[in-house]
C-alpha positions in Angstrom: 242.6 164.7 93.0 244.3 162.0 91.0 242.2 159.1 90.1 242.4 156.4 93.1 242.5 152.7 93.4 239.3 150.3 93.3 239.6 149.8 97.3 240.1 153.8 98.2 236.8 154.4 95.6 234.4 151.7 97.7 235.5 153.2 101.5 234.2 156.2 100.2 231.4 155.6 97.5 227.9 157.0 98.9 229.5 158.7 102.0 228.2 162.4 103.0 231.0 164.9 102.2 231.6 165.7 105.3 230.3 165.0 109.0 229.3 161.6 109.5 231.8 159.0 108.3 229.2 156.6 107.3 225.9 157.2 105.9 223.3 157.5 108.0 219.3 155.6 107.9 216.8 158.5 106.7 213.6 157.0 107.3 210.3 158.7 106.0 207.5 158.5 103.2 206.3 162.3 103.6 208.6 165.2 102.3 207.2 168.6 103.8 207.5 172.0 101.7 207.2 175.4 103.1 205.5 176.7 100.3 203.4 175.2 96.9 205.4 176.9 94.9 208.2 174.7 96.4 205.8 171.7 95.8 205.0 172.6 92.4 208.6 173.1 91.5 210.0 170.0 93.2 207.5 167.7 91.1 208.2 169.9 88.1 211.8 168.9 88.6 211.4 164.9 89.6 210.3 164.4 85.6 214.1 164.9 84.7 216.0 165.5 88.0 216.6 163.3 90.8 214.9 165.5 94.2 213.3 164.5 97.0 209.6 165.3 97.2 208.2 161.3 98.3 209.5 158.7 100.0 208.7 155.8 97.5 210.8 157.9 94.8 214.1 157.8 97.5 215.7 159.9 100.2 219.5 160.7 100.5 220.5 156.6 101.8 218.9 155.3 98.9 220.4 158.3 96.7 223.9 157.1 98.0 224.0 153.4 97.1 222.3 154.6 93.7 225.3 156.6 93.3 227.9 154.5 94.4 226.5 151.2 92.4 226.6 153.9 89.5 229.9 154.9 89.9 231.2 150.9 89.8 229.1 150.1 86.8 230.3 152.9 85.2 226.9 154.3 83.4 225.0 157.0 83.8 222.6 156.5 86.8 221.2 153.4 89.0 218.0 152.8 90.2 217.4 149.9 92.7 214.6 147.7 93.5 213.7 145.4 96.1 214.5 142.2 94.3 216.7 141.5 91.9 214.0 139.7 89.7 212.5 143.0 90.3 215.0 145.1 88.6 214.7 142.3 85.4 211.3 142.6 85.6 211.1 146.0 85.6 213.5 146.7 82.7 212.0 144.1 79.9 208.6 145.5 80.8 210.5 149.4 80.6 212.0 148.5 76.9 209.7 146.3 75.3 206.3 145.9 73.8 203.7 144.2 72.4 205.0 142.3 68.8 208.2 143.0 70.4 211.5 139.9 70.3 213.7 139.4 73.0 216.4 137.2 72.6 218.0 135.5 75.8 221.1 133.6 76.4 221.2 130.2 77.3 222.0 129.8 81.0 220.1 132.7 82.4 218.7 132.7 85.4 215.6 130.5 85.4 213.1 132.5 87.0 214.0 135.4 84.3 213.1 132.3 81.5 210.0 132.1 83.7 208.8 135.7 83.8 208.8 135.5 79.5 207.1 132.7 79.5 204.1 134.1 81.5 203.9 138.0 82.1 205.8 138.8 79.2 204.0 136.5 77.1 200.7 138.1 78.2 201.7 141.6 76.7 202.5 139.9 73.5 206.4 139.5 74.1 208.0 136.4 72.1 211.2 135.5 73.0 213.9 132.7 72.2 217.5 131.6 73.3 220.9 131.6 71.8 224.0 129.5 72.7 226.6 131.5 74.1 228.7 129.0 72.6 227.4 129.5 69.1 229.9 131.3 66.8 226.4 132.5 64.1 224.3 134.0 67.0 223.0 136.3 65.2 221.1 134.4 62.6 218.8 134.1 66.1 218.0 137.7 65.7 214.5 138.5 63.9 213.5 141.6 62.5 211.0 142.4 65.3 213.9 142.0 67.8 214.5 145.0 70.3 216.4 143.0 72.8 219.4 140.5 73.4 219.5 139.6 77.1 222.2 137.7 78.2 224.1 136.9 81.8 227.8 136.5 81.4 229.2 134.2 82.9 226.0 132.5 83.0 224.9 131.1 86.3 225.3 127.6 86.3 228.4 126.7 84.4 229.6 130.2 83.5 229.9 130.3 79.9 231.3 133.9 78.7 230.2 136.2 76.2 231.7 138.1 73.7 230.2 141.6 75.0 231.9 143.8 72.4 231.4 141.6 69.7 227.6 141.2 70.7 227.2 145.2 70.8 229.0 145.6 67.6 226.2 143.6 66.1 223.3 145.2 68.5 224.0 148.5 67.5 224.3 148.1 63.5 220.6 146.6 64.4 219.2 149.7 66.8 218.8 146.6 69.3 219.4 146.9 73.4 221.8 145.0 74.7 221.4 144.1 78.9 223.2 141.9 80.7 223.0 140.0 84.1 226.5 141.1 85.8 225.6 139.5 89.1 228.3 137.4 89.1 230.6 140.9 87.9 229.5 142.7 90.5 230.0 145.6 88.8 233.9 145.4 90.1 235.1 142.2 88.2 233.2 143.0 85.2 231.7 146.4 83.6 229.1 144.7 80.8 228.4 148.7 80.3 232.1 149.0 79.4 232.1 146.3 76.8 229.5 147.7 74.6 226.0 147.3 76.7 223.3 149.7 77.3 222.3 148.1 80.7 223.5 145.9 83.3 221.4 144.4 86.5 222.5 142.9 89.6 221.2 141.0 92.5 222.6 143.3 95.1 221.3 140.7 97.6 224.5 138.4 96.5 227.9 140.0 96.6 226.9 143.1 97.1 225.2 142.9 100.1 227.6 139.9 101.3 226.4 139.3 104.5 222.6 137.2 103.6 220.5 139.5 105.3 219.4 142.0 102.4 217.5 141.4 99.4 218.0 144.3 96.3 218.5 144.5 92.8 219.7 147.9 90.7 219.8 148.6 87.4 222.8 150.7 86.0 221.9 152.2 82.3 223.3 154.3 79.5 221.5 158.1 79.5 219.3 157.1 76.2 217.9 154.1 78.5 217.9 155.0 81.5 214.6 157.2 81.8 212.1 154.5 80.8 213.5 152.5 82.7 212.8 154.8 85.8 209.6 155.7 84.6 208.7 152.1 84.9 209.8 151.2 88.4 207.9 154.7 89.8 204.8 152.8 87.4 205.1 149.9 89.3 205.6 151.4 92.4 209.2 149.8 93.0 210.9 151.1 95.7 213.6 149.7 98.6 214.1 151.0 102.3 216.6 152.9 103.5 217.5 150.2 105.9 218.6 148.2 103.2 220.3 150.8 101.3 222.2 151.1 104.2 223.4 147.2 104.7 224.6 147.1 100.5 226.4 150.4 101.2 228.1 148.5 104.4 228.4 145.7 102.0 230.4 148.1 99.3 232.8 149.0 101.5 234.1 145.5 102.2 233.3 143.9 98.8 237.2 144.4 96.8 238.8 142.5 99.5 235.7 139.6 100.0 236.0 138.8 96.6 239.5 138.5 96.8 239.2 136.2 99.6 235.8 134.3 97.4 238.2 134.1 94.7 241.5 132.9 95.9 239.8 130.2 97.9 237.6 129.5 94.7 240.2 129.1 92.5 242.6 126.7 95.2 239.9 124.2 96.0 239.1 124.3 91.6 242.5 123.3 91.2 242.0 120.6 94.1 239.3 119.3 92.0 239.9 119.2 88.8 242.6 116.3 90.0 240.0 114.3 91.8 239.2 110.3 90.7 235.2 111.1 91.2 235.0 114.5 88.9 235.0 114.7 85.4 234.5 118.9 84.8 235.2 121.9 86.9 233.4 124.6 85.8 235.0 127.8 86.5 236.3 130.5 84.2 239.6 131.4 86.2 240.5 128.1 86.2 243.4 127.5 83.5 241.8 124.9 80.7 238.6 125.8 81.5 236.5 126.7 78.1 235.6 130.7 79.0 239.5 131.5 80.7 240.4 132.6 77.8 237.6 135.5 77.6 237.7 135.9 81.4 240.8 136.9 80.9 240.8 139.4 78.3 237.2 141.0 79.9 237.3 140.6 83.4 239.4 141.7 86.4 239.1 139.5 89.2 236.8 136.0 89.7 234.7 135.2 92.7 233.4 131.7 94.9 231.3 130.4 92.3 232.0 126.6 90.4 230.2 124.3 89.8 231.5 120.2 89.9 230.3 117.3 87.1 230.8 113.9 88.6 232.0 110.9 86.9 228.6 109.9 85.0 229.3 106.1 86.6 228.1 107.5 89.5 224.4 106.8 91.6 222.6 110.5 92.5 221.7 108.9 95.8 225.1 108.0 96.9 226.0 111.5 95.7 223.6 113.3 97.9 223.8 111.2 100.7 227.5 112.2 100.9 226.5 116.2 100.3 224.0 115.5 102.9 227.1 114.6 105.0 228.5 118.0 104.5 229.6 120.4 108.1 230.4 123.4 106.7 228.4 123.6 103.7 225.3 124.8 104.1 222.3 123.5 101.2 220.6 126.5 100.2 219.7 129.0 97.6 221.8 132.4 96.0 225.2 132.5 97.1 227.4 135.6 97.7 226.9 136.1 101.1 229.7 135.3 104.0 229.4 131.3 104.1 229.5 127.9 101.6 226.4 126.6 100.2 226.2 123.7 97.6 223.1 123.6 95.6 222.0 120.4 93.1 222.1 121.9 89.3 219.1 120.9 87.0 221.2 119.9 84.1 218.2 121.0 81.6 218.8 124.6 83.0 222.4 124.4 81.2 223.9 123.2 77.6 224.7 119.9 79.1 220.6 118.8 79.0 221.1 117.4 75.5 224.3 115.4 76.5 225.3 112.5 78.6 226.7 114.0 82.1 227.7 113.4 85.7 225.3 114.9 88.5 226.0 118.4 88.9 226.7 120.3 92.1 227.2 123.7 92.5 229.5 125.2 95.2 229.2 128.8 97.0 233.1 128.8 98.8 232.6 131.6 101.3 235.1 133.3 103.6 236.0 130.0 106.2 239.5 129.1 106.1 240.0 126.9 102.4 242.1 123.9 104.1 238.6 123.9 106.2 236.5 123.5 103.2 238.4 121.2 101.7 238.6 118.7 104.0 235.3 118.7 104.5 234.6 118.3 100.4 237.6 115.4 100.6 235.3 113.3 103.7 232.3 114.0 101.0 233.8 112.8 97.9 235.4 109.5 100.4 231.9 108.8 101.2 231.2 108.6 97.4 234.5 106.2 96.2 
């Protein structure tokens, strides 16, 4: 069969090849052998193979997403995990080691920052950050470095990496190279594609898309991706079919959500960036902003995420007592899911901390109808002028 579109590939990613159209829950934590020679050889087999022989090591739901999320990442196999701080955790504690360096991005997500400064700290892991702005990265890298971690585009004001240019220099240096593609998706962005050796995603955001599942997977090349599953059966990480089942529902929907995240994104950016009370959009599909340029050459499609600087002149509490005047927006944490959030933005999470800036507030636009939205942000920003 010729090779098939993006949309054809997710209607039928995971799916049994034949009989029932969608994939069904199999529930159970004890796998029953007729014989021990069965036993013996199934265990034999789970050190290099994937076969069912215990229900914390996956049955034929879980198999399926695992699959599927591998086929969109485009590596070599998947394995998921209940959280997607999980599947981080799980893969800096896979690859590194006591005396070992890791060296993060500026603009990760925060509670990855957190998990090096304690746990990984314990075990004798130092790490620092890099800007992704800064043209001499690499002069961050130390001899005792086995890692560069980065998220791109980050998750507050979605600065871009140069993913090929990073692995260029990674693999001159035997070092790892992961990245965070949770705002990718795996079908906006392939960090596996560009040069990495692993890419994670909270498959509770887009993935899932409805806010009622949380998951995390890790995709990896084949010389990665065994201690990486050696750890999670180590730490006994596991998800439940149930949830398999709701990202797999969530696959088969996700091309044309984020086409709907995007468009509506990308209108009410524009909308914006024209506004008296803003001073910076931050969004990398929007033309002018710092990381189109990259976005374009490396990525395939955008999704509801930007975040909004106001004009520094302006008081925080006459800000947020206009958000808190928001209908449709809900005020809440992650974002991917079906509806609008808006979140406050700690500005010394981001590369503005050192700089004189507006408040920060970033928006989740969901699937509601955009003239909607933006009426409701125009009666917020009214409230501000």
């Amino acid at each position: 069969m010729s090779a098939v579109s993006r949309a054809t590939q997710l209607a039928s990613l995971g799916r049994p090849e034949s009989g029932w159209a969608n994939t069904p829950i199999v529930k159970g934590s004890t796998y029953l052998f007729d014989t021990l020679g069965q036993w013996r050889a199934a265990r034999a087999q789970r050190e290099t193979d994937r076969v069912l022989s215990y229900g914390a090591r996956g049955n034929e739901t879980v198999y399926a997403l695992e699959d599927a999320i591998t086929a969109i990442e485009g590596g070599y196999r998947s394995k998921l995990f209940p959280t997607g701080l999980a599947a981080i955790a799980t893969t800096l504690f896979a690859c590194l080691k006591s005396g070992d360096h890791l060296l993060i991005s500026d603009g990760v997500y925060e509670p990855m920052r957190l998990l090096c400064e304690t746990q990984l700290a314990k075990f004798g892991v130092t790490y620092s950050d890099f800007s992704p702005t800064d043209p001499h990265w690499e002069r961050q890298l130390r001899p005792t470095t086995k890692m560069v971690y980065v998220e791109s585009p980050g998750s507050l004001l979605y600065d871009m990496l140069d993913l090929p240019a990073l692995s260029h220099v990674c693999k001159q240096r035997n070092i790892l190279l992961c990245a965070d593609n949770t705002w990718g998706s795996g079908i906006n962005y392939q960090p596996l594609n560009l040069g990495c050796d692993i890419s994670v995603v909270a498959a509770t955001k887009y993935l899932g898309g409805h806010s009622d599942v949380m998951m995390g997977s890790v995709t990896a090349s084949k010389a990665c991706f065994a201690q990486i599953e050696q750890a999670s059966i180590n730490l006994g990480q596991t998800v439940s079919a149930e949830d398999a089942f709701l990202v797999l529902r969530g696959l088969r929907t996700l091309e044309l959500r984020l086409q709907r995240h995007a468009s509506s994104a990308l209108h009410l950016a524009q909308w914006l960036s024209t506004h008296q009370t803003i001073r910076n959009v931050f969004h990398p599909a929007l033309q002018g902003d710092a990381n189109h340029a990259l976005w374009q050459r490396d990525a395939t499609g955008s999704n509801g995420l930007l975040t909004i600087e106001f004009d520094p002149a302006l008081a925080t509490e006459k800000i947020e007592q206009a958000i808190d005047g928001l209908q449709l927006f809900g005020i809440g944490s992650s974002w991917g899911g079906y509806e609008s959030l808006v979140l406050p933005v700690d500005p010394q999470r981001t590369r503005l901390r050192d700089s004189k800036h507006g408040y920060l507030l970033r928006l989740h636009i969901g699937l509601e109808d955009p003239a909607d939205l933006m009426r409701d942000l125009d009666s917020m920003l009214n409230h501000i002028t």
